[in-house]
C-alpha positions as CSV (number, residue, x, y, z in Angstrom):
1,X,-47.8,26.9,134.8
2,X,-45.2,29.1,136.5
3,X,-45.8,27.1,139.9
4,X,-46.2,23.8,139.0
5,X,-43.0,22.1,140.2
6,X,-43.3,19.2,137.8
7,X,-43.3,22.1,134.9
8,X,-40.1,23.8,136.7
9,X,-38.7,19.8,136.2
10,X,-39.7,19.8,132.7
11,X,-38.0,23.2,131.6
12,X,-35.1,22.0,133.4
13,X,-35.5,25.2,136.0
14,X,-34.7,22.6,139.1
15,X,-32.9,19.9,139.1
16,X,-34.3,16.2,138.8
17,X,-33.2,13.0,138.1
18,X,-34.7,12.1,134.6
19,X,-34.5,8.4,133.6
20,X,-36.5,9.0,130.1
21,X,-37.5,11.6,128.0
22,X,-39.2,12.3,124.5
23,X,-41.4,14.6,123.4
24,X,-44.6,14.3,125.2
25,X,-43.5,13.0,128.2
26,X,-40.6,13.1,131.1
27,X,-40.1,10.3,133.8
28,X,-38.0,11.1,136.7
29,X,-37.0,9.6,140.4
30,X,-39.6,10.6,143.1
31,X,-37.9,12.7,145.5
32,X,-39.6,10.7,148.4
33,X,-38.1,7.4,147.2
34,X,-40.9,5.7,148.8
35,X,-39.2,2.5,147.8
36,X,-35.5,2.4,145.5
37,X,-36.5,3.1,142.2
38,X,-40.2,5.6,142.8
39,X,-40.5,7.1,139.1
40,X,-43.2,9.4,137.8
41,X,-44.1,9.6,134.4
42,X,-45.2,13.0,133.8
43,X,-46.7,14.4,130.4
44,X,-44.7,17.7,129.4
45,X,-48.3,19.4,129.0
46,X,-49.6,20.7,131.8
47,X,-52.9,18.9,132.7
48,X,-53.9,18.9,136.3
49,X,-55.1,15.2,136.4
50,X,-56.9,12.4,134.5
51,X,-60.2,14.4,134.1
52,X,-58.0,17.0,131.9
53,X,-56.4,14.2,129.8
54,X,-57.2,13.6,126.8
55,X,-57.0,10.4,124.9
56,X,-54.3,10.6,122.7
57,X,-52.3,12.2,125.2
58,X,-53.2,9.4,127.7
59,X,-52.4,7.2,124.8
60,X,-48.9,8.6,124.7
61,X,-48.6,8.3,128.6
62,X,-49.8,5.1,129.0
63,X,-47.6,3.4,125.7
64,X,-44.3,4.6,127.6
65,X,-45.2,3.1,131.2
66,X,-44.1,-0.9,130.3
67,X,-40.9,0.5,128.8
68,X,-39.9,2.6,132.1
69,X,-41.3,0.2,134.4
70,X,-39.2,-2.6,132.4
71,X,-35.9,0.0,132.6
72,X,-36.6,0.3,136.3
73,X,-37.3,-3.5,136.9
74,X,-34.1,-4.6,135.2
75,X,-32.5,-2.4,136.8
76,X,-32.3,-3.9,140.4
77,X,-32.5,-7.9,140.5
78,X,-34.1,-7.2,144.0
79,X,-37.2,-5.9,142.8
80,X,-40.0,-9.0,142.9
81,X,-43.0,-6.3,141.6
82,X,-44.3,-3.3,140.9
83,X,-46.9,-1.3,141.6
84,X,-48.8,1.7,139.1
85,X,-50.4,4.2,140.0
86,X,-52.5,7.4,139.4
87,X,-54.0,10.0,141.9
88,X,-56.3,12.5,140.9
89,X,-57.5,14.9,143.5
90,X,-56.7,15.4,147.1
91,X,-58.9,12.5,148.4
92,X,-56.9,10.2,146.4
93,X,-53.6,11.8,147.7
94,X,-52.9,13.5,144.8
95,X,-50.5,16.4,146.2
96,X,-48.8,18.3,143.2
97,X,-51.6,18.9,140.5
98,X,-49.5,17.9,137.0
99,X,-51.0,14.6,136.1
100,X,-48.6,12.1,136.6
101,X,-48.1,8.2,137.3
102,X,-46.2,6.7,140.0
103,X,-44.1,3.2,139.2
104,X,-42.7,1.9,142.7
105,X,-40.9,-0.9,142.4
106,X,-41.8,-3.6,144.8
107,X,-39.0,-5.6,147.1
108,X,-40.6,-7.2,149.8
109,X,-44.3,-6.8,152.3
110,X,-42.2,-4.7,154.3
111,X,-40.5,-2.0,151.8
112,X,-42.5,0.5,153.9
113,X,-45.5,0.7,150.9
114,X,-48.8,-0.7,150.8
115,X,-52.6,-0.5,149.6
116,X,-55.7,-1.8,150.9
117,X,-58.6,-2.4,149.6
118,X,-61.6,-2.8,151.7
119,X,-63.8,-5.8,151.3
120,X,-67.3,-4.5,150.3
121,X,-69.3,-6.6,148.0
122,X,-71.3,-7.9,150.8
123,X,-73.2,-4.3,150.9
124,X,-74.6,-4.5,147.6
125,X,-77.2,-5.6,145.8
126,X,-77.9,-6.9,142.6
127,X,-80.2,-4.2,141.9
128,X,-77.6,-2.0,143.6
129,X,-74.6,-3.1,141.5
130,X,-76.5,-3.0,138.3
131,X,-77.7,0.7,139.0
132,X,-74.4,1.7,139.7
133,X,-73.1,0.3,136.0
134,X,-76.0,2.0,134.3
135,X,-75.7,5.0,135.9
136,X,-71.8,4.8,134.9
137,X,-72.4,3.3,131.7
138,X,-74.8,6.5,130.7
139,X,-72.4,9.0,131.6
140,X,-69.9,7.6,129.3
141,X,-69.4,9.9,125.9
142,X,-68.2,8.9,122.4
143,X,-68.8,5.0,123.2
């Protein structure tokens, strides 16, 4: 896609910071830096997000990750974690629309990152919950 910054990255039409690259797939510092060390792992084919993916591509994405993530890790003895992660559409803060996976390296509670996730298995259930897997579970194609 002409617009697509990550594709302007890709055919080296801006400038980056690439840490790895092979044929399917480009990894490069996060310009935000959210923490030392923010990478995205990008696939070179221009898929909007997860729902465009398919599985041998996410295959090929997914078998790189432990090798950057291990690069990255190594590559500051500071670094006590990591984090890994995917958005996919705007209500999951997805903000540039090239499928790609964030590694931020962890330092400390206070490296200016953090998730929550909100406690809700007291609202459910067990009729609830299972309805939810079936209706899940139904949905799924090929398996």
């Amino acid at each position: 896609m002409s617009d697509c910054i990550f594709c302007k990255i890709i055919n080296n039409e801006i400038p980056s910071r690439k840490i790895y690259e092979d044929n399917d797939v480009v990894a490069f510092l996060d310009i935000t830096q959210v923490t030392p060390g923010h990478t995205l792992v990008v696939p070179k084919k221009h898929v909007a997000d997860i729902f465009e993916l398919d599985e041998n591509l996410a295959a090929t994405i997914g078998s790189k990750i432990p090798k950057i993530a291990t690069a990255i890790k190594k590559s500051n003895p500071a670094i006590k974690g990591m984090n890994i992660i995917n958005n996919n559409g705007t209500v999951a803060y997805q903000s540039v629309f090239h499928s790609h996976i964030h590694i931020l390296p962890r330092y400390d509670e206070q490296d200016d990152f953090s998730i929550h996730f909100g406690d809700h298995s007291g609202n459910f259930t067990t009729e609830e919950l299972d309805s939810i897997a079936v209706n899940i579970k139904n949905k799924l194609e090929g398996y």
